[in-house]
N, C-alpha and C positions, 0 to 999 in steps of 0.2 A: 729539400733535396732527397732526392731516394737513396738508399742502402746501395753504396757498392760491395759485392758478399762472394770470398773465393771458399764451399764449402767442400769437405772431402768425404768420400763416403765410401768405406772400407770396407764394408759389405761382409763377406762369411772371410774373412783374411784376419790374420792373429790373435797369437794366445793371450792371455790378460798380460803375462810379463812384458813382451813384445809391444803391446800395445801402451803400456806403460813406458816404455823406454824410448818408445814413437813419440808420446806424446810431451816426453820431457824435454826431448831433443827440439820439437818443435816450439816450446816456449822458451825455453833459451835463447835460440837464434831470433824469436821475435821481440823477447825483450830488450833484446839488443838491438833491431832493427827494427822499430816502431811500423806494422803495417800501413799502407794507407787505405785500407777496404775492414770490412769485421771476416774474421777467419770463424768457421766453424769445421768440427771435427765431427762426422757422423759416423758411431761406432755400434760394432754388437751389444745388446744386451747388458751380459756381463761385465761390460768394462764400463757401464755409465756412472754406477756412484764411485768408483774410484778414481778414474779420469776427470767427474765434476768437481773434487776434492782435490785433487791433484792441480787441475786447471783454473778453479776459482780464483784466483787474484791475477789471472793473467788475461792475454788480449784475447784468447782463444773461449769462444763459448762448444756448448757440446747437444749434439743431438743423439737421438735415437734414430732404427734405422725402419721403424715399423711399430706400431702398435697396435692391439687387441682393436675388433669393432665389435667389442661387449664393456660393460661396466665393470665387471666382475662376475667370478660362480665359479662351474663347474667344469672350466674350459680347459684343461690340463695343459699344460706346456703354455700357453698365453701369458702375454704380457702387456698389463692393461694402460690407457692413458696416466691413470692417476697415479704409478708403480712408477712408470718413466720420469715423471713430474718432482717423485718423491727422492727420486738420487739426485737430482742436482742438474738433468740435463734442462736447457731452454727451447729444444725444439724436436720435431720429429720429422723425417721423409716420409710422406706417403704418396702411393702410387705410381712407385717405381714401375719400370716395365718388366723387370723378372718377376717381380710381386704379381703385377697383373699377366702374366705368362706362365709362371712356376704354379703358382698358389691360387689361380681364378679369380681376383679380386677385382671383383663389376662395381661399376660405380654406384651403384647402391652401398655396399660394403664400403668404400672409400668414402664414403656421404659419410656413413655412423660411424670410420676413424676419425675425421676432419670433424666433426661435430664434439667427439668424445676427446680429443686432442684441446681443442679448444676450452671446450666447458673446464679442462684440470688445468687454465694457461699454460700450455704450450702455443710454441709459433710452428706452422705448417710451412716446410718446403715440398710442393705439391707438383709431382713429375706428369710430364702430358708428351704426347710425340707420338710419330706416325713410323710403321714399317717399312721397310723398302718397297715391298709393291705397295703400297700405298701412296709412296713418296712416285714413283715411277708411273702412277696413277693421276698424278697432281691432285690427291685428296688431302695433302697433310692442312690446309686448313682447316677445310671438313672435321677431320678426327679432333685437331688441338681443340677447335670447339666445342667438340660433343663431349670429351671428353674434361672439361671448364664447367661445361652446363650440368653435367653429369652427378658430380662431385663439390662443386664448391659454387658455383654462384646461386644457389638458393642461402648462401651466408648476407646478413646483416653488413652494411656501410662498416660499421662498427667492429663484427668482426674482421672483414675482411683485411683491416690492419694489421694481422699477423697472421697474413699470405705470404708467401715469397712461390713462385712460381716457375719450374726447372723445365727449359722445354731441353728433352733428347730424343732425338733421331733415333730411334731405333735402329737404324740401321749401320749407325755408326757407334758404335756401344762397344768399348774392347775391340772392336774389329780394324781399328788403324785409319778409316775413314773416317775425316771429317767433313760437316758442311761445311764451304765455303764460307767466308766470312759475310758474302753478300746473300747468301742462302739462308743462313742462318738471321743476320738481320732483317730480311725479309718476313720472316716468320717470326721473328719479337714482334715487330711492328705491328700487323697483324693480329698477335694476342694483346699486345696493349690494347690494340681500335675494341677487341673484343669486350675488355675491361671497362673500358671509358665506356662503352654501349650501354654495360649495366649496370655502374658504379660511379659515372661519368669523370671529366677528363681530369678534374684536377686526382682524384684514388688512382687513376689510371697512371699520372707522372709520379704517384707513389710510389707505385708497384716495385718491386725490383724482379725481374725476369734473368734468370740464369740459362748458362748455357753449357750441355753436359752432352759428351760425347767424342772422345780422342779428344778433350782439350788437353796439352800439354805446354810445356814453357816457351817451345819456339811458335804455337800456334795463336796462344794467350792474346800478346799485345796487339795484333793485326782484331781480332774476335772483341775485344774488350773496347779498341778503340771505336767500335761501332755505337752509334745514339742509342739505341733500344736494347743492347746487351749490357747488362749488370753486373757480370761477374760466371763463374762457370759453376756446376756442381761436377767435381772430379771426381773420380772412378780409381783406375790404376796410378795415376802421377799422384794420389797422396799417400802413400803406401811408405815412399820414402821420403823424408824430409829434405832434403836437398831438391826433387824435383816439386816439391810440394811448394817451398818457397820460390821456387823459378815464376811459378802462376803468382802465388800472389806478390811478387814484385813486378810484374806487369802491371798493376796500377802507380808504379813510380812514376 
């Protein structure tokens, strides 16, 4: 059975104290309320060895929100795979769509994060999605694929086991819109067949496929109840832990 995964991703939002007092509050409430899915917490940087420390013996594991597509050197301000690896977090995001809008990150560049993420065991939650004219184009298969083949399926069987794969809308990103629930499962289903194509079907019913874009607590359980949705990767609703828990007690 595949991973059901509600992961949150905090993005450039709080101070280390802040993020510490986020992060307490949230193992609290879940210690006491046993999730039914694995919760991850994806934070800045600075807050990964002390949150990995913090969060070690509870249900919550901890990701990065980015890392370096170098080994190591003379990169200033970079923060490498094997740095991430070394505070305590279990996974990393990469190829988010700010990242690849803000910062130019082609999928070449995403190939030697996902590569270099891997090689230091980390697990990859690996974002793919189409813009709105794209979407209003009806390319977003197109893109989710190109941007699959791009980045990650030149990986090993092997590897590929510590993929998790975040499709968002672009278009729906903080902006209040979401896909539909049937829109949305249209386009898992769709990247699973992609999967199975290269990895075939049984990695394919591995896979866990998230779904990231306005997901929040009242849209959750309709989104979740779908075959091919796994779980969301959250944006703004995990910011607070009350809405944070709203999503993941949609797998109740």
């Amino acid at each position: 059975m595949r991973k059901k995964i509600v992961a949150g991703n905090w993005k450039m939002n709080k101070t280390l104290q802040e993020g510490v007092a986020l992060a307490t509050e949230l193992k609290n409430i879940l210690a006491v309320e046993k999730p039914n899915c694995e919760v991850i917490i994806g934070t800045p940087f600075i807050h990964l060895a002390t949150l990995s420390e913090l969060l070690k013996d509870s249900v919550i594991a901890v990701s990065a929100e980015n890392c370096a597509n170098k080994e190591s050197g003379a990169y200033t301000g970079e923060v490498s795979a094997a740095m991430v690896k070394s505070t305590g977090a279990e996974y990393v995001i990469l190829g988010h769509s700010e990242r690849r809008e803000y910062y130019n990150e082609t999928p070449e560049i995403l190939k030697e994060k996902v590569d270099l993420a891997l090689a230091n065991g980390l697990k990859v939650i690996f974002c793919i999605g189409e813009s709105l004219a794209e979407r209003e184009a009806n390319k977003q298969e197109a893109v989710c694929k190109a941007e699959l083949e791009g980045s990650v399926f030149h990986l090993s069987a092997e590897q590929w086991k510590n993929i998790v794969i975040a499709y968002e809308p672009i278009w729906a990103i903080g902006t209040g819109k979401t896909a539909t629930a049937e829109q949305a499962e249209e386009i898992h289903a769709y990247i699973r067949k992609c999967v199975a194509d290269v990895y075939g079907a049984q990695a394919a019913d591995d896979t866990s496929i998230l779904y990231g874009g306005s997901c929040k607590a009242s849209n959750a359980p309709e989104l979740f109840g779908k075959p091919d949705i796994d779980g969301g990767l959250i944006g703004g609703a995990s910011l607070k832990a009350p809405d944070f828990k709203g999503i993941i007690d949609a797998w109740k």
